[in-house]
DRENMAR-189816 format. One line per 2 residues: number of its first residue (from 1); their letters; for each residue y, z, x of C-alpha. Coordinates in nm, 2 decimals. Layout:
<recs>
NUM	a	Y Z X; ...
</recs>
This chain:
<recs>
1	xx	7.90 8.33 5.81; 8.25 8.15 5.82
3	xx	8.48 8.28 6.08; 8.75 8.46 5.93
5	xx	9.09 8.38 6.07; 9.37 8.66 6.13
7	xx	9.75 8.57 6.05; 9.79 8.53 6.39
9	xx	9.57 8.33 6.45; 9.65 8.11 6.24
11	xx	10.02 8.13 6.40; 9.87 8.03 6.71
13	xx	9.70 7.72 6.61; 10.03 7.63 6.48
15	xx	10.27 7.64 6.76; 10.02 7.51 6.99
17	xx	10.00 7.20 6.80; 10.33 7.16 6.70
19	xx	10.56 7.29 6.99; 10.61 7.07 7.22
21	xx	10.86 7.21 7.46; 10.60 7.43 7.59
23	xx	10.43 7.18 7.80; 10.09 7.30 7.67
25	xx	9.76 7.12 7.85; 9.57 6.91 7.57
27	xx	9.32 6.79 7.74; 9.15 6.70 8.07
29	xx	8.87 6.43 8.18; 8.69 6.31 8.45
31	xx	8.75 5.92 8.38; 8.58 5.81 8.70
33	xx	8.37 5.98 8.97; 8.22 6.28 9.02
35	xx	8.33 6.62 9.10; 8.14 6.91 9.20
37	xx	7.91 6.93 8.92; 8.10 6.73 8.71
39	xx	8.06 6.40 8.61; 8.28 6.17 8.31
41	xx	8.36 6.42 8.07; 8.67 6.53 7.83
43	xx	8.77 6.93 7.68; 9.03 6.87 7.48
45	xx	9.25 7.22 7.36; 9.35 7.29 7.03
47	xx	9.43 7.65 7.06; 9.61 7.85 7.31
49	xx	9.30 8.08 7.45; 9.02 7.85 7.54
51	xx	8.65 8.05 7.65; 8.48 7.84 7.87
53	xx	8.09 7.94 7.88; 7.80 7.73 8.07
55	xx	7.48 7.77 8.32; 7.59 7.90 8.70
57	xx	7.66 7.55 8.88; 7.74 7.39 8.54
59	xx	8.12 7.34 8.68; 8.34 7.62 8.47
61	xx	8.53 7.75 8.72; 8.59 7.34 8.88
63	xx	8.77 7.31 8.51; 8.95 7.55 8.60
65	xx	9.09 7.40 8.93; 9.11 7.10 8.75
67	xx	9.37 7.29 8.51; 9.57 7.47 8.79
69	xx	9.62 7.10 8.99; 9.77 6.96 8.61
71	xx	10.10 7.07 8.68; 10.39 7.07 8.93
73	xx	10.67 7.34 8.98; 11.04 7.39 9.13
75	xx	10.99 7.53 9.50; 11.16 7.82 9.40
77	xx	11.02 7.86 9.07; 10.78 8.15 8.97
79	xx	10.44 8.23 9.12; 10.19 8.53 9.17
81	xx	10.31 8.71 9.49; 10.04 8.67 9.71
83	xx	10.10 8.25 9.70; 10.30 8.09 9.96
85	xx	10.37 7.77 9.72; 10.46 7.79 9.34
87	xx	10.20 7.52 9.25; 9.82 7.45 9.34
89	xx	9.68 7.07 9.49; 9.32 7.00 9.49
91	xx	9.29 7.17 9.89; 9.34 7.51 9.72
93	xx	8.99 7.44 9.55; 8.81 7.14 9.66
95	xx	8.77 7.25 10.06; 8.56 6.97 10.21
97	xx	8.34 7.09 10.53; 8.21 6.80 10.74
99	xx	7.89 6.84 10.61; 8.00 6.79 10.23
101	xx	8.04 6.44 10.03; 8.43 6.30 10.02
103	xx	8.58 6.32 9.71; 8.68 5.97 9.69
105	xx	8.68 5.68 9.38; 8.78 5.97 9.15
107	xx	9.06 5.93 8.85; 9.18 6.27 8.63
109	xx	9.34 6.23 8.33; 9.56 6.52 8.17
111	xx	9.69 6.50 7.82; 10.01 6.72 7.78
113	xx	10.23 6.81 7.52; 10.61 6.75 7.62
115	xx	10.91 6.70 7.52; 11.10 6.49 7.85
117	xx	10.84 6.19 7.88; 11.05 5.90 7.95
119	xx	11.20 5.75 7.63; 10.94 5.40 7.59
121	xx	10.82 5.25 7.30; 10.51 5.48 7.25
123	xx	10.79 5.80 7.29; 11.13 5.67 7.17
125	xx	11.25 6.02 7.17; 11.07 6.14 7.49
127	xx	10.82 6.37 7.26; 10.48 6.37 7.22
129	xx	10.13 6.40 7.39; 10.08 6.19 7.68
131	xx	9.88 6.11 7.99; 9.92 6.20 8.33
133	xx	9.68 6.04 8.57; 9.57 6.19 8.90
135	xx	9.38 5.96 9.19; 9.21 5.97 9.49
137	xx	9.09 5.65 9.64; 8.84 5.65 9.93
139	xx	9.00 5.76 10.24; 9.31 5.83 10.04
141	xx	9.47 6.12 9.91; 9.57 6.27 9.57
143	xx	9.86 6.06 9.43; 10.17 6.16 9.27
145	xx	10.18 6.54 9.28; 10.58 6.56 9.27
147	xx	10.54 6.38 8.96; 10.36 6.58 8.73
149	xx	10.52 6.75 8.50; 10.65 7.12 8.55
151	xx	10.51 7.41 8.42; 10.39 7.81 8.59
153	xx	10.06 7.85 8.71; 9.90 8.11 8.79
155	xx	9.50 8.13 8.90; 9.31 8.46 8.88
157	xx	8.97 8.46 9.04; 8.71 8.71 9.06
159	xx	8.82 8.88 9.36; 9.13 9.05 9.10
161	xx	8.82 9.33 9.03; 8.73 9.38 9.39
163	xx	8.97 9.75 9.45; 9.18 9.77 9.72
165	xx	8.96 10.01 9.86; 8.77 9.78 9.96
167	xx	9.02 9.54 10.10; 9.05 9.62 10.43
169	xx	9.46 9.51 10.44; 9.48 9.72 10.18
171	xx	9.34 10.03 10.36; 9.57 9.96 10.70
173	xx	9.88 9.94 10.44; 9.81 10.24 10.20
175	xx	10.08 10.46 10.35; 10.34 10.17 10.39
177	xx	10.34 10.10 9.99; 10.73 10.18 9.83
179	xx	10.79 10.16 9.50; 10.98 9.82 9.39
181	xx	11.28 9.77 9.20; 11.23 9.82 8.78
183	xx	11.14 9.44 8.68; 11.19 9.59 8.27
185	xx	10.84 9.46 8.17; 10.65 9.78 8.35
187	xx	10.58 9.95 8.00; 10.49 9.58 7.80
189	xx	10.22 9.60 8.07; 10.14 10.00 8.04
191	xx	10.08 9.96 7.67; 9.88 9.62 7.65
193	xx	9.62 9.80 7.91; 9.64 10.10 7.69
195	xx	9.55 9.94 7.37; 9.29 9.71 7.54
197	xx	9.10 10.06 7.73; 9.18 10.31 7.48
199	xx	9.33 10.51 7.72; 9.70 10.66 7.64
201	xx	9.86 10.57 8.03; 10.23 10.81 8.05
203	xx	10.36 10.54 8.31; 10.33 10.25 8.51
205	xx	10.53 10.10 8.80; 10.43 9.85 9.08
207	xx	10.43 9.92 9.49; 10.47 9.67 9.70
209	xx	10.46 9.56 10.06; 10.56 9.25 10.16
211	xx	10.36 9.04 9.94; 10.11 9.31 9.83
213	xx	10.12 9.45 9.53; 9.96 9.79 9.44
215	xx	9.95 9.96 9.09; 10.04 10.28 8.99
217	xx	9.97 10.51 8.67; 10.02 10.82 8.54
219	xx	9.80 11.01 8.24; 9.77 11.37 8.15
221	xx	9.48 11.41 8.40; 9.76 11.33 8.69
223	xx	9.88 11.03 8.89; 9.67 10.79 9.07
225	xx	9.71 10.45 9.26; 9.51 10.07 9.26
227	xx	9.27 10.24 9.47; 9.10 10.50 9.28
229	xx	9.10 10.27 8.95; 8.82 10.16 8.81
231	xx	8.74 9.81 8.85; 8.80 9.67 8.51
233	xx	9.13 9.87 8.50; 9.24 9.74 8.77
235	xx	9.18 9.40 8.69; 9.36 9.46 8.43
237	xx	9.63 9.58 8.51; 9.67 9.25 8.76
239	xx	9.63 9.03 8.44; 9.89 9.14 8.24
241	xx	10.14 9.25 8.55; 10.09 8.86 8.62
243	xx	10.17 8.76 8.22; 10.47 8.95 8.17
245	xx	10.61 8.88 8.50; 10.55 8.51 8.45
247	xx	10.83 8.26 8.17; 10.71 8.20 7.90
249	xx	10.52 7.88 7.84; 10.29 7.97 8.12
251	xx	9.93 7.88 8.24; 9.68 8.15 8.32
253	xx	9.38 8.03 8.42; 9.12 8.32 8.44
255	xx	8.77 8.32 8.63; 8.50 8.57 8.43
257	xx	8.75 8.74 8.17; 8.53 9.04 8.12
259	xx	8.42 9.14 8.49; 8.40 9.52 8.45
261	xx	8.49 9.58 8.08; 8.26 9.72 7.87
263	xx	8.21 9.53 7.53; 8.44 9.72 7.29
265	xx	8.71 9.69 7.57; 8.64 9.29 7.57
267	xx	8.72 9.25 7.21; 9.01 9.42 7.22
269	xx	9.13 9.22 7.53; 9.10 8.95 7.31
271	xx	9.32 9.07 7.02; 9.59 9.20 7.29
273	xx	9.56 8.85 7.45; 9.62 8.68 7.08
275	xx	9.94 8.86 7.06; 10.06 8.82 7.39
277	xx	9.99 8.41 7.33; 10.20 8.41 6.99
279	xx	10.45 8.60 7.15; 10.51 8.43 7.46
281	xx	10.41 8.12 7.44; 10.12 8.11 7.67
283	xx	9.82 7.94 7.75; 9.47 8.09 7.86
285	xx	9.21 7.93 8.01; 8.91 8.15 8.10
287	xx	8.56 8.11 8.22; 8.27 8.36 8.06
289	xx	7.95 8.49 8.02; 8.04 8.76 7.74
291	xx	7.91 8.69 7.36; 8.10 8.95 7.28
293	xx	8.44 8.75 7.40; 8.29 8.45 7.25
295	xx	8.23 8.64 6.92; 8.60 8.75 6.92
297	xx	8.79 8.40 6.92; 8.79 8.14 6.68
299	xx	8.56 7.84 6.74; 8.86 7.61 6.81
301	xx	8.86 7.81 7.13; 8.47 7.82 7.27
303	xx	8.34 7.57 7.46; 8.01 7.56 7.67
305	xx	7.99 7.30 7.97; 7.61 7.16 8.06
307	xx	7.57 6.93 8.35; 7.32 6.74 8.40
309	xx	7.29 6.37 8.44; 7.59 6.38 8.25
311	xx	7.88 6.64 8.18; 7.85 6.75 7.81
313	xx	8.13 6.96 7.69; 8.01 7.11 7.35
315	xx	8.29 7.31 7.18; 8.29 7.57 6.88
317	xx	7.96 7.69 7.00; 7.78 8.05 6.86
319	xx	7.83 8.33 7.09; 7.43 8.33 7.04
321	xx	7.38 7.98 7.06; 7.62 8.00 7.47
323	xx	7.38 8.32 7.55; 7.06 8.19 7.43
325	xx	6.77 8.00 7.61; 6.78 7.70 7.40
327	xx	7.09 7.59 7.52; 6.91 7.64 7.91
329	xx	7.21 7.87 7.96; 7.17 8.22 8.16
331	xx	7.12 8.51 7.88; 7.30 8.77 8.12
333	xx	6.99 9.04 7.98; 7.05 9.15 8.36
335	xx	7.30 9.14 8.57; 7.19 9.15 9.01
337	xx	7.50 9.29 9.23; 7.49 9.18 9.61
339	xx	7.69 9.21 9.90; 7.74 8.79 9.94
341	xx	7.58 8.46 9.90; 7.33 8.48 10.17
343	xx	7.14 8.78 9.98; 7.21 8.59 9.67
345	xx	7.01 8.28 9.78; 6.73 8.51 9.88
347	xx	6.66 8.61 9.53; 6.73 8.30 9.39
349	xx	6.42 8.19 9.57; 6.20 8.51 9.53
351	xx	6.23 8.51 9.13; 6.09 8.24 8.87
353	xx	6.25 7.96 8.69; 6.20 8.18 8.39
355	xx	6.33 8.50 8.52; 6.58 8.33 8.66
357	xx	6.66 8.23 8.30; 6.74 8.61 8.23
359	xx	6.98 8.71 8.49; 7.31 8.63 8.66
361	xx	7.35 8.68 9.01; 7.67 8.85 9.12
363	xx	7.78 8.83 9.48; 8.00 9.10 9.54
365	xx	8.19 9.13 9.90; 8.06 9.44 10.06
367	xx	7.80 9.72 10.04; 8.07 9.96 9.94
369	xx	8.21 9.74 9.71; 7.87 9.66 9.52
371	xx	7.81 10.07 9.46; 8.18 10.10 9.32
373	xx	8.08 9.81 9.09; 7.77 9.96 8.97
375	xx	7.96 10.28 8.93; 8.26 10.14 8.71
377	xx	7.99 9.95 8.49; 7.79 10.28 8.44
379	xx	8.17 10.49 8.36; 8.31 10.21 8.10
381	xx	7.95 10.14 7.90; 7.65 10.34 8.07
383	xx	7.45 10.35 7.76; 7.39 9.93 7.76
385	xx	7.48 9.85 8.06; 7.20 9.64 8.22
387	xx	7.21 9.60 8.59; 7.02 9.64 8.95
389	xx	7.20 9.62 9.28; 7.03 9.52 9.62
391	xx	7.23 9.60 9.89; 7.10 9.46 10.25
393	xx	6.82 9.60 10.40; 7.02 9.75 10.74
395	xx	7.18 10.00 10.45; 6.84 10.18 10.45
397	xx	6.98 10.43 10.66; 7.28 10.52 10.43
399	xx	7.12 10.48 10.07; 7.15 10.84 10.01
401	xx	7.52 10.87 10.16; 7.56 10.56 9.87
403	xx	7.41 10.75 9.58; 7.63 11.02 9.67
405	xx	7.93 10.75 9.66; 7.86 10.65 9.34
407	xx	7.82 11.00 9.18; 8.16 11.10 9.34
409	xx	8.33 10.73 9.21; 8.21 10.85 8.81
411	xx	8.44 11.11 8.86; 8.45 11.51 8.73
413	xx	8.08 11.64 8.62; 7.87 11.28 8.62
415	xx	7.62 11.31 8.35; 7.27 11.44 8.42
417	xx	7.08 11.07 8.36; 7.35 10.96 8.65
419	xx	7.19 11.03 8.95; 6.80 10.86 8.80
421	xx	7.03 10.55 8.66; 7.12 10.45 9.04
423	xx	6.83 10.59 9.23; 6.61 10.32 8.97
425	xx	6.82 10.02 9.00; 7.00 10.10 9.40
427	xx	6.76 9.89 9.57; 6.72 9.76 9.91
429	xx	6.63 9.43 10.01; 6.31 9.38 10.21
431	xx	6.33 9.52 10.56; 6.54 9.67 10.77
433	xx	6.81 9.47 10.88; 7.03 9.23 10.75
435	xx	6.84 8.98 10.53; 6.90 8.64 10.76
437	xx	6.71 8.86 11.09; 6.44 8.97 10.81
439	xx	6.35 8.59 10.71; 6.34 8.49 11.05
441	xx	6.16 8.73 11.21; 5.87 8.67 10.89
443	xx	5.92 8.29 10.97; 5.88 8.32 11.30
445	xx	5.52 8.44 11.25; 5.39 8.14 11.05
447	xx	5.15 7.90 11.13; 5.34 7.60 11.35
449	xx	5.18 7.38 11.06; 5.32 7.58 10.72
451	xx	5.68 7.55 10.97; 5.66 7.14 11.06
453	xx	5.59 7.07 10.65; 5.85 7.36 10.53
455	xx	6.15 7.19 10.73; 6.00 6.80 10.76
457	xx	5.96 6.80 11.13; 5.73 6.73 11.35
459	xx	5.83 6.92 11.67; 5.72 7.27 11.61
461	xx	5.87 7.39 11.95; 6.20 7.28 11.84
463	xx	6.18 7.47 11.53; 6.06 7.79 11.71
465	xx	6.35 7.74 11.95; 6.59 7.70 11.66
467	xx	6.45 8.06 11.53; 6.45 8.23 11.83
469	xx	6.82 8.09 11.89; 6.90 8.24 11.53
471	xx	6.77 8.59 11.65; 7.01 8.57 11.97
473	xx	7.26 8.51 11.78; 7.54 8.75 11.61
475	xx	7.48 8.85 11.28; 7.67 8.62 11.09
477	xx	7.65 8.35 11.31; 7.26 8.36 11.26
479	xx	7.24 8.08 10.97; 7.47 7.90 11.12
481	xx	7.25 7.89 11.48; 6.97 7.77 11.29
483	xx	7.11 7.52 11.12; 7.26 7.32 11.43
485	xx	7.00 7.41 11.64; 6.79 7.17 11.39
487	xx	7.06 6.97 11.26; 7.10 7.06 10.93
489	xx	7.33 7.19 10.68; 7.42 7.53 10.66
491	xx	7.37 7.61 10.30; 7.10 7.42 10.28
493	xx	6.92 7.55 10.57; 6.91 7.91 10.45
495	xx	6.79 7.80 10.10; 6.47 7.60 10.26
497	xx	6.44 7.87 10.48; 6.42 8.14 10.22
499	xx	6.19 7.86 10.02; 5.97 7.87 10.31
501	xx	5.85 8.19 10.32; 5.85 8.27 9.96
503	xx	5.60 7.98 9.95; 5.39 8.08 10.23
505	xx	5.41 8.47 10.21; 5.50 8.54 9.87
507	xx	5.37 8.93 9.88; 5.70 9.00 10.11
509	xx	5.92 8.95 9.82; 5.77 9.19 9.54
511	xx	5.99 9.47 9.61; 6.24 9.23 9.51
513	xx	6.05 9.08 9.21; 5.90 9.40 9.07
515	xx	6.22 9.62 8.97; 6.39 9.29 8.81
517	xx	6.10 9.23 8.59; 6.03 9.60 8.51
519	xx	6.39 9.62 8.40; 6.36 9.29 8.18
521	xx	6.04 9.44 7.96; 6.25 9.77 7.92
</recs>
């Protein structure tokens, strides 16, 4: 079925191609090099919202970076409080460790609509859409950033749903918050939250301290701060604080839109975010996994990214085509919470290419964290919402103590199918302690034959060594241990070490592989 265009809409693909004093970002490509995932590629923007769907890995969120680095700004001019400079450069995304490739022989083109190019034979009246280039030769660095031209940015990552609860500045600060000065945009804000929850919010105003920022709301059912909010409202409300405190013409550039909104709430986020485009001028940039969000915007506005041998940018996609398995894309049927990246890798390796196919891995921050997670996406849609949670396996002792949490965090009388919902999908990951002392220890028993072939070396002691050094070692400083005890790269230690004993001693990881697939034939 055609897609059915509202007035505004329509509006929208209007000014967007025809203003050009609002400095809007037409396009970006890779012309030479690669970069983190991406190879030679272009997106080009015809609309002011622009969904940006793709495979974990396929390089969304680097277009994103790549968006933030396309413009310059006044050193007083306006930013999100918690940033020292009023513009991004590529160090604020592409952090090189000594381990990691150089970012060298690689040329960025950005196409921009403006109005102040200088006055040439291509632009006699200094109007139009042209190219900016951005370099970095080998050994060099990035040329030209006082150059490009100037325009508010302002990047929003995926920490925005992590509460301040959970933030542990936040916690030593929570009596030092004072309410700040009226800005006049506190109720713009107030409403567009309303009408995207469906929740009738009496008041909103902003406490600060120093450069933190905390919100604070009032409804019928009483006042209440940032940190008993729900994660998708609070999210929220850092969204929209940042687009009405922002001039108009701005850039938002948004990592996973819909983390912690249910689907009703992610259409309408879309419709308020239409409005809000039309009415100031914006641009929106976002990265997803929702076909609901898709579903919402026109086609002018979804793209899906798959790497490979070559970037492919594939734009006005089907919300069921991005979600699908043809396109080799992650279906999102389940979503997996974990504390971090470590206990992400582990599952990685313990489920099948297939399964893997199925689910999207979400590394959270902290056990606490993940249970408030699990307990905001049971509140806002706990009659679809597919999910499992493994917290580390040294949170045996306190599973119960977390159950309890996440009752408490649903708030008044939870309802009856609550406490079975978490107790089925609140899991543990195998063992007792935290999961880099669980892998080693179950290394450390192999054969020394099944350890020379899993890490390609010959000298068994010094692999033992480099295990019994990991065990020595701190908690988080176990990987790490490992890793220069044998010479190798962090990251990539932990994966072949996690490969290692799933190939050898599969059995250890069913409890991890069981409750993901009995979820998946529910």
């Amino acid at each position: 079925m055609p897609y059915r265009y509202s007035d505004k809409e329509r509006d929208n693909l209007k000014w967007f191609a025809n203003d050009f004093t609002r400095c809007s970002l037409k396009s970006i490509s890779i012309r030479s090099g690669q970069l983190r995932g991406l190879s030679k590629f272009r997106i080009e923007f015809i609309y002011p919202i622009s969904a940006i769907a793709g495979e974990n890995g396929s390089g969304k969120s680097s277009v994103l970076a790549l968006a933030a680095c396309a413009f310059h700004n006044k050193n007083l001019g306006w930013k999100l409080p918690d940033r020292k400079l009023p513009y991004y450069t590529f160090s604020d995304f592409f952090i090189q460790a000594a381990e990691d490739i150089p970012l060298d022989g690689i040329e960025i083109g950005y196409g921009i609509s403006y109005d102040h190019w200088k006055r040439t034979e291509t632009f006699p009246e200094g109007v139009g859409i042209g190219v900016q280039i951005r370099k970095k030769n080998k050994g060099g660095k990035w040329n030209d950033y006082d150059k490009r031209v100037p325009r508010p940015v302002a990047f929003l990552g995926i920490e925005r749903v992590v509460p301040p609860a959970e933030r542990s500045v936040y916690k030593s600060y929570r009596y030092s918050f004072s309410s700040s000065e009226k800005t006049g945009w506190e109720d713009r804000i107030r409403d567009s939250v309303s009408k995207v929850l469906g929740v009738a919010y009496d008041d909103f105003e902003i406490k600060s301290h120093g450069k933190y920022r905390l919100p604070l709301v009032k409804r019928k059912s009483g006042r209440y701060s940032g940190f008993n909010m729900g994660a998708g409202e609070k999210a929220l409300f850092e969204l929209f604080a940042a687009i009405f405190a922002a001039p108009d013409s701005a850039l938002f550039l948004v990592d996973e839109l819909e983390l912690g909104l249910h689907e009703s709430a992610q259409k309408r986020l879309i419709k308020e975010l239409t409005n809000v485009c039309l009415e100031k001028k914006i641009q929106i940039i976002f990265t997803t996994h929702s076909p609901k969000i898709l579903a919402a915007l026109p086609p002018e506005a979804r793209f899906m990214i798959q790497s490979g041998s070559v970037t492919q940018v594939l734009v006005g996609v089907s919300p069921a085509f991005a979600a699908g398995r043809l396109s080799g894309t992650n279906s999102d049927e389940l979503k997996i919470f974990v504390e971090d990246e470590v206990a992400a890798t582990l599952i990685e390796d313990a489920l099948d290419h297939q399964t893997l196919q199925r689910v999207r891995i979400l590394p959270i921050g902290s056990h606490s964290a993940v249970v408030h997670l699990m307990a905001a996406t049971y509140r806002e849609n706990s009659t679809t919402c597919d999910c499992i949670a493994f917290l580390d396996g040294d949170q045996s002792p306190a599973l119960d103590a977390h159950v309890k949490r996440f009752i408490g965090w649903l708030g008044g009388s939870a309802p009856k199918n609550a406490d079975a919902w978490i107790k089925q999908r609140l899991r543990l990951l195998p063992g007792d302690t935290a999961p880099e002392s669980w892998v080693f220890n179950n290394l450390s028993k192999l054969a020394d034959q099944a350890l020379c072939e899993s890490f390609n070396l010959a000298d068994v002691d010094r692999i033992r060594g480099a295990l019994d050094a990991a065990l020595l070692a701190e908690e988080h400083e176990r990987i790490f241990t490992f890793a220069t005890s044998l010479g190798l790269n962090k990251k990539y230690a932990w994966r072949d070490c996690c490969s290692a004993l799933k190939r050898h001693n599969a059995s250890l990881f069913q409890p991890l592989v069981q409750p993901v697939h009995k979820l998946l034939e529910t």
